[in-house]
BASE-302666 format. One line per 2 residues: number of its first residue (from 0); their letters; for each residue x, y, z of N, C-alpha, C. Coordinates in steps of 0.02 Angstrom, whole numbers. Layout:
N
NUM) a) X/Y/Z/X/Y/Z/X/Y/Z | ...
! end
This chain:
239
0) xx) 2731/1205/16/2706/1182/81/2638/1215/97 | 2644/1275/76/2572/1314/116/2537/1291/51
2) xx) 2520/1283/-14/2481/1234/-64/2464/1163/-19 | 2515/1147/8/2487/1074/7/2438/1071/92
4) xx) 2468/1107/142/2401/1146/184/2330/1150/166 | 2351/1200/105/2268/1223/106/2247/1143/74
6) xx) 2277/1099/42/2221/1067/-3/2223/1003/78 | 2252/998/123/2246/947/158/2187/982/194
8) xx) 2185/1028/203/2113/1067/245/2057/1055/213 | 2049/1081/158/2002/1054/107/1973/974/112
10) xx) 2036/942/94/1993/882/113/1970/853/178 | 2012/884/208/1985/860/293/1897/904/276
12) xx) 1882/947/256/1813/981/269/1771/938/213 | 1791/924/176/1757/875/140/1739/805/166
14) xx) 1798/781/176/1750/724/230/1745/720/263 | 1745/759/299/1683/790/380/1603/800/354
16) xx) 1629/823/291/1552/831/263/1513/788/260 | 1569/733/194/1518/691/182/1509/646/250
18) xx) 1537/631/275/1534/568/352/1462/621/401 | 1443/694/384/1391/709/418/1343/681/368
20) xx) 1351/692/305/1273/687/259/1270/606/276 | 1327/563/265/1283/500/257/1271/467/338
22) xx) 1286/513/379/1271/487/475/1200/498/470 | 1157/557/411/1097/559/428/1072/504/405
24) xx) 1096/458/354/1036/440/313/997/368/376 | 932/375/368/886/331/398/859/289/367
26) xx) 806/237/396/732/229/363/682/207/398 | 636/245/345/564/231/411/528/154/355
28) xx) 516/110/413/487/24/382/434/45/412 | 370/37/356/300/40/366/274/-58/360
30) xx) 249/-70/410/218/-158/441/138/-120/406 | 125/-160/350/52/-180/363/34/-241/386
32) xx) -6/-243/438/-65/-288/466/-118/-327/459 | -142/-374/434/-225/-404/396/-245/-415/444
34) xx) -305/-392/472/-345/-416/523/-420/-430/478 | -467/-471/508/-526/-491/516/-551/-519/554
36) xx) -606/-530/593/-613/-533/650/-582/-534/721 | -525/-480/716/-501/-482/785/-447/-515/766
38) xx) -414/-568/734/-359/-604/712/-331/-593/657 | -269/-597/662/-201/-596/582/-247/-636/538
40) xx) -252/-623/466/-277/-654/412/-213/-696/394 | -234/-776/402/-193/-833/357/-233/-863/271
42) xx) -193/-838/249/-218/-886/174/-239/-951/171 | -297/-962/148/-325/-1016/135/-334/-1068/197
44) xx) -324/-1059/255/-306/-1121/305/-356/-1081/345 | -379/-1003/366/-423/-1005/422/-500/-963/372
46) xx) -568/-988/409/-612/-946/394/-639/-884/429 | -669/-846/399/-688/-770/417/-778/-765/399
48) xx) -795/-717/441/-870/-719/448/-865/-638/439 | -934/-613/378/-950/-541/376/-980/-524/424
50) xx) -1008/-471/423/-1043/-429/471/-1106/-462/458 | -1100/-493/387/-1193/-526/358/-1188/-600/390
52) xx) -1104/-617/431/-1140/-704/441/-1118/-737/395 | -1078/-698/356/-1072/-747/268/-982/-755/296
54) xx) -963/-824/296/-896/-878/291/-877/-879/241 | -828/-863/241/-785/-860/179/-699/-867/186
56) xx) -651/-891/164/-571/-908/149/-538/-843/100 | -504/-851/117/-465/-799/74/-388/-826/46
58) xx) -393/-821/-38/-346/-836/-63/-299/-798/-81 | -304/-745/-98/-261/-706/-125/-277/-611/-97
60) xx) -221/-581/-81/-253/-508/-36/-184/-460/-44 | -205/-442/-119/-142/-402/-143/-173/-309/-159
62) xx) -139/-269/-170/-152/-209/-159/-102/-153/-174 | -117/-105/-202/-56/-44/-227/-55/11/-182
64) xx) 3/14/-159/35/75/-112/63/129/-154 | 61/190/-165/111/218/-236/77/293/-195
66) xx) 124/344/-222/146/424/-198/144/446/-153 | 196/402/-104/181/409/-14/223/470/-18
68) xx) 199/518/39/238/563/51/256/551/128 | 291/585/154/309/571/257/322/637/270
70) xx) 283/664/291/281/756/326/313/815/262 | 285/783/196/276/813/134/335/783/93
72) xx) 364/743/113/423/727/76/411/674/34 | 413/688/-47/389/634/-94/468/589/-108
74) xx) 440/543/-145/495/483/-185/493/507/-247 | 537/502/-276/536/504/-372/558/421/-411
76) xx) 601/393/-369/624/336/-387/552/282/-372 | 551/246/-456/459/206/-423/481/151/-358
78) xx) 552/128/-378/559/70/-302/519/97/-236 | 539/171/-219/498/214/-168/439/205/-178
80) xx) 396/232/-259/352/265/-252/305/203/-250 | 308/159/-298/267/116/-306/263/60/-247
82) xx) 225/11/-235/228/-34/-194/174/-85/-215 | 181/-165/-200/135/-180/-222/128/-240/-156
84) xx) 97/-229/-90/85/-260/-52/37/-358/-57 | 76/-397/-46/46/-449/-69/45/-484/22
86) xx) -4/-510/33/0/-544/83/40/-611/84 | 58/-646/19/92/-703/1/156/-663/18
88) xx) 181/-629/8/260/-613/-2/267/-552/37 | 274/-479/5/285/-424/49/239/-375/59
90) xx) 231/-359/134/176/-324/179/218/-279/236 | 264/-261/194/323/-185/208/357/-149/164
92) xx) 360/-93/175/403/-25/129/441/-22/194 | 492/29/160/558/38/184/567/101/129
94) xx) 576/154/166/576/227/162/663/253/161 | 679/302/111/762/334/167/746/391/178
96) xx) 736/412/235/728/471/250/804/503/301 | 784/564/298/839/603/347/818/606/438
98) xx) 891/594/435/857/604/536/816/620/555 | 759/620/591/731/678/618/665/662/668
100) xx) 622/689/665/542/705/702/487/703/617 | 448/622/621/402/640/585/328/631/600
102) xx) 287/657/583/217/647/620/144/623/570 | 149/642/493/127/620/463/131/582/394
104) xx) 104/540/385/109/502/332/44/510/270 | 74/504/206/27/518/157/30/442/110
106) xx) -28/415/80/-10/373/31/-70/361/-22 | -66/349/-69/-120/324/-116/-130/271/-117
108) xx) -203/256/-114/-240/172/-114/-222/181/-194 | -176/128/-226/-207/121/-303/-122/145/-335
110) xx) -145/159/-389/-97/193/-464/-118/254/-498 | -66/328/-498/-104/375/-545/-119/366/-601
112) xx) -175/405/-637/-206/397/-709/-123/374/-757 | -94/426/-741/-34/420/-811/11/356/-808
114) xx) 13/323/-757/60/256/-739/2/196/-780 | -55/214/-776/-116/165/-786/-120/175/-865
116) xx) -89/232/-918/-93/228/-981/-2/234/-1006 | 55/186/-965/113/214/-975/122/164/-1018
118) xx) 101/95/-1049/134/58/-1080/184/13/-1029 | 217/-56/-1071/237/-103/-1005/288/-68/-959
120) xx) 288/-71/-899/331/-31/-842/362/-111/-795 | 408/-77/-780/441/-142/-727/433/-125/-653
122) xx) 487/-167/-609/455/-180/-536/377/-170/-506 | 359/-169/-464/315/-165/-426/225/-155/-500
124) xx) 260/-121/-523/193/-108/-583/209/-172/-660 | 249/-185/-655/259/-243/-707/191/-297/-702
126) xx) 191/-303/-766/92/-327/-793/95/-419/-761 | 172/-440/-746/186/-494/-749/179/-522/-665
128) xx) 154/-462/-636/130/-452/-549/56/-482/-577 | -6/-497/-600/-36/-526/-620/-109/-454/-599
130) xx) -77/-380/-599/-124/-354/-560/-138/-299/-619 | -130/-300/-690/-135/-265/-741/-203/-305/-784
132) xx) -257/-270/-795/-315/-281/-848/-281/-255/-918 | -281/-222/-947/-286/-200/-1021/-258/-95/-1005
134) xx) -248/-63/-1069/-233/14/-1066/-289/36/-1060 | -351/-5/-1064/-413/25/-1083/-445/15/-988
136) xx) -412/-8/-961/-435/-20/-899/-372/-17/-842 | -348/-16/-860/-291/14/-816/-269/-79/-756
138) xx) -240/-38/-686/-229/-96/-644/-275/-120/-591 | -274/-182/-573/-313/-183/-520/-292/-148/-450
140) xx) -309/-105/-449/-297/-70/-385/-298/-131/-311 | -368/-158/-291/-345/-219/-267/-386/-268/-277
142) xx) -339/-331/-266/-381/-394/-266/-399/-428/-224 | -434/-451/-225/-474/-509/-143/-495/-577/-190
144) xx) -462/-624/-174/-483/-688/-214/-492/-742/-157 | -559/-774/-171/-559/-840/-103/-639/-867/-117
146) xx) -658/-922/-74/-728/-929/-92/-774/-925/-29 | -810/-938/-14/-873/-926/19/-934/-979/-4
148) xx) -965/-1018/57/-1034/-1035/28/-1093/-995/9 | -1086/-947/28/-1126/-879/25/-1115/-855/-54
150) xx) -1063/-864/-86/-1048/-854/-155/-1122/-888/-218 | -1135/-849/-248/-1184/-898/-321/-1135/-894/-359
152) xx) -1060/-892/-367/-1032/-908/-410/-1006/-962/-418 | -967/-991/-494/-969/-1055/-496/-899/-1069/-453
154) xx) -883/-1130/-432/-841/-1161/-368/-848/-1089/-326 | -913/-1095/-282/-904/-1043/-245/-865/-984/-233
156) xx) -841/-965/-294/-796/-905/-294/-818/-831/-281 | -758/-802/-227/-745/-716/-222/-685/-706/-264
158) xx) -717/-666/-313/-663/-607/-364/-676/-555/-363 | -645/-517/-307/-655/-442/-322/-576/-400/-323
160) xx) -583/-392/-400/-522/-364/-425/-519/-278/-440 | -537/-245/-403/-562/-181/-403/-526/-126/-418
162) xx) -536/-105/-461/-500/-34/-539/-543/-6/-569 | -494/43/-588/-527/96/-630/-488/153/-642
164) xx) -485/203/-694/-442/254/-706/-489/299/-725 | -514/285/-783/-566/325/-825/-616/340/-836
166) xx) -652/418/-866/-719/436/-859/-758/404/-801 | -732/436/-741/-759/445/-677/-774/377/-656
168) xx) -735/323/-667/-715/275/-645/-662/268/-588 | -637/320/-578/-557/321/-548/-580/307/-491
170) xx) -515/250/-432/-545/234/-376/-497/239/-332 | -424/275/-368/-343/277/-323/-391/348/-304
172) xx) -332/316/-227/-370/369/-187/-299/387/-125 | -303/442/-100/-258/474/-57/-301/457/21
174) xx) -265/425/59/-252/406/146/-200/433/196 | -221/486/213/-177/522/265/-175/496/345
176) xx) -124/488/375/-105/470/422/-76/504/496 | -87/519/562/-64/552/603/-14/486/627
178) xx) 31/508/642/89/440/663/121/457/704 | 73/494/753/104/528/822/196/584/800
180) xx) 217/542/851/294/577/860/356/520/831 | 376/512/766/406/455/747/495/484/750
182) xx) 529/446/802/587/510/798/634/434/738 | 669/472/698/707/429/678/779/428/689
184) xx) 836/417/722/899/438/737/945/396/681 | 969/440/665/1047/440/613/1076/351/599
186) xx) 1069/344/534/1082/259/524/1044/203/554 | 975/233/565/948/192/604/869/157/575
188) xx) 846/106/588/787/117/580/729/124/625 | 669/145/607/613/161/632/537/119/602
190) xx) 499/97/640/455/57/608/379/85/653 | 345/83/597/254/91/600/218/32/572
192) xx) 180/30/585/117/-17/601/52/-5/572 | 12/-12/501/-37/1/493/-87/-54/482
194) xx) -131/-63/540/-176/-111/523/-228/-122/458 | -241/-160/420/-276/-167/382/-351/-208/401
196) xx) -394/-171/435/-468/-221/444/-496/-239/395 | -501/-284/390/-542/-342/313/-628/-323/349
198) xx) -630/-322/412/-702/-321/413/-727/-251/404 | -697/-211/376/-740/-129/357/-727/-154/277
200) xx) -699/-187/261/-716/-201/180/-780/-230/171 | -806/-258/194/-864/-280/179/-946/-237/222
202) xx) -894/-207/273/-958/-135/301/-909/-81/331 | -939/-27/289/-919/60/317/-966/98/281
204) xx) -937/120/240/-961/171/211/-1021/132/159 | -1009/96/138/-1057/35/91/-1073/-26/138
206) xx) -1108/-85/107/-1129/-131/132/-1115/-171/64 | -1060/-226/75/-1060/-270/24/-1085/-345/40
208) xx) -1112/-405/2/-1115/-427/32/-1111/-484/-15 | -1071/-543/-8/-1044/-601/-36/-1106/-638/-72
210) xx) -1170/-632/-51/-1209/-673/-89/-1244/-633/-163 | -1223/-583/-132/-1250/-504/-189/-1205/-498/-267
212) xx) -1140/-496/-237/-1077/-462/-269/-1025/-513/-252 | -1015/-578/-255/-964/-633/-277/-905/-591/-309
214) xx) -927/-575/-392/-900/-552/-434/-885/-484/-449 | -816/-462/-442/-817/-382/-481/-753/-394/-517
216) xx) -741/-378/-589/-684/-388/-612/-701/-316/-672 | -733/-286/-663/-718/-210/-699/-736/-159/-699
218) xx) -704/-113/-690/-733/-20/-669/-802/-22/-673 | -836/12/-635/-900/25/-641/-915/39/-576
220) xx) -987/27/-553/-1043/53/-500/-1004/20/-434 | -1005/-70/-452/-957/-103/-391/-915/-84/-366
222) xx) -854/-82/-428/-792/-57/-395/-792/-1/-358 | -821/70/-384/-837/146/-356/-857/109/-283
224) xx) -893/71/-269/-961/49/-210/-912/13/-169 | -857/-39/-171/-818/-51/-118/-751/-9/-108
226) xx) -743/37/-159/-677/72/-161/-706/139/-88 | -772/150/-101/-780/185/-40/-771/154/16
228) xx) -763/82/34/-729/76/98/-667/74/105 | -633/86/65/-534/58/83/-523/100/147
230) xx) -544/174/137/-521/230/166/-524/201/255 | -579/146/257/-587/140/342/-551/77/370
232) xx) -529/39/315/-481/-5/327/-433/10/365 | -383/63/339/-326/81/359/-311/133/415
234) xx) -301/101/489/-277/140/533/-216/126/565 | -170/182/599/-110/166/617/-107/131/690
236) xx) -73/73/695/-72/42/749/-36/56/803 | -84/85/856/-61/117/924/8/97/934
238) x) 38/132/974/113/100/995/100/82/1071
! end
């Protein structure tokens, strides 16, 4: 009798346990946003004007999210780590985090060097996402596909497929975030908001400009030259 006590105690403390560990589990859903001029970006159906005046459509507005951390806390599993934001399909992550108070967010524009020489990889980095060049060039970090009359390319085309890994080509880049006071409570979810402005892609830190640079499809001076604006793209949307 007193054997079978102790082991009914035991398990009563055991699943008390586990019913606390899994009451914490959460998740924080990160919303990205496409803006350009003041309005949600629609594919192919509305036009957009640069800062130069130059009209242009947008076909395609895909992009790599990968080694987010949330108030230092990394992913190991790539479903977490990697992400591959497409405006056609998905323009949210979904985090599990533990209950709590978080305030900042960490993430990389792009893919690290070693994922960019790993040989074929699945989900989100699979070559069959259409966002992989060659080992010798790694992924497109991001793409912008659409046309413009402002374009000298042929059927007025914008291709800017913008990568790089190697010999000081590299253009993944780390974007830190203040995300105020994000409380998350137990089984629950929590959601943020990061706007994406299309119009600091084409002016911030550089000046690009559609009749200039139509075309970028490989590491070099270009890509380095608009990869310095991603960083002003991305801000968190007030609550």
């Amino acid at each position: 009798m007193k054997i079978f006590r102790t082991l009914f105690f035991v398990t009563v403390i055991f699943i008390t346990a586990v019913n606390i560990s899994f009451g914490q589990n959460s998740t924080l859903k990160i919303n990205f946003e496409h803006y350009a001029n003041g309005k949600k970006i629609v594919l192919s159906d509305s036009s957009y004007n640069n800062i130069f005046g130059e009209q242009y459509f947008i076909k395609k507005l895909r992009y790599y999210v990968s080694n987010l951390k949330v108030n230092g806390q990394a992913f190991t599993e790539d479903s977490l780590n990697y992400h591959l934001i497409d405006l056609a399909k998905s323009t949210s992550i979904k985090l599990p985090l533990t209950a709590g108070k978080y305030n900042k967010l960490v993430f990389m524009l792009g893919v690290d060097s070693s994922r960019n020489c790993s040989g074929i990889q699945q989900g989100a980095l699979d070559p069959a996402k259409d966002m992989f060049w060659t080992w010798n060039t790694g992924y497109v970090v991001f793409k912008l596909e659409g046309t413009s009359s402002s374009s000298n390319a042929d059927r007025n085309r914008i291709e800017h497929h913008v990568g790089g890994y190697r010999f000081g080509n590299n253009i993944s880049q780390f974007i830190t975030f203040n995300i105020g006071e994000v409380v998350l409570k137990p089984d629950s979810i929590s959601e943020i908001t990061i706007n994406v402005n299309l119009d600091r892609y084409w002016d911030s830190v550089n000046t690009i400009r559609i009749s200039e640079d139509p075309i970028c499809t490989l590491p070099g001076t270009l890509a380095k030259k608009i990869a310095a604006n991603f960083p002003a793209m991305f801000t968190v949307k007030p609550e």
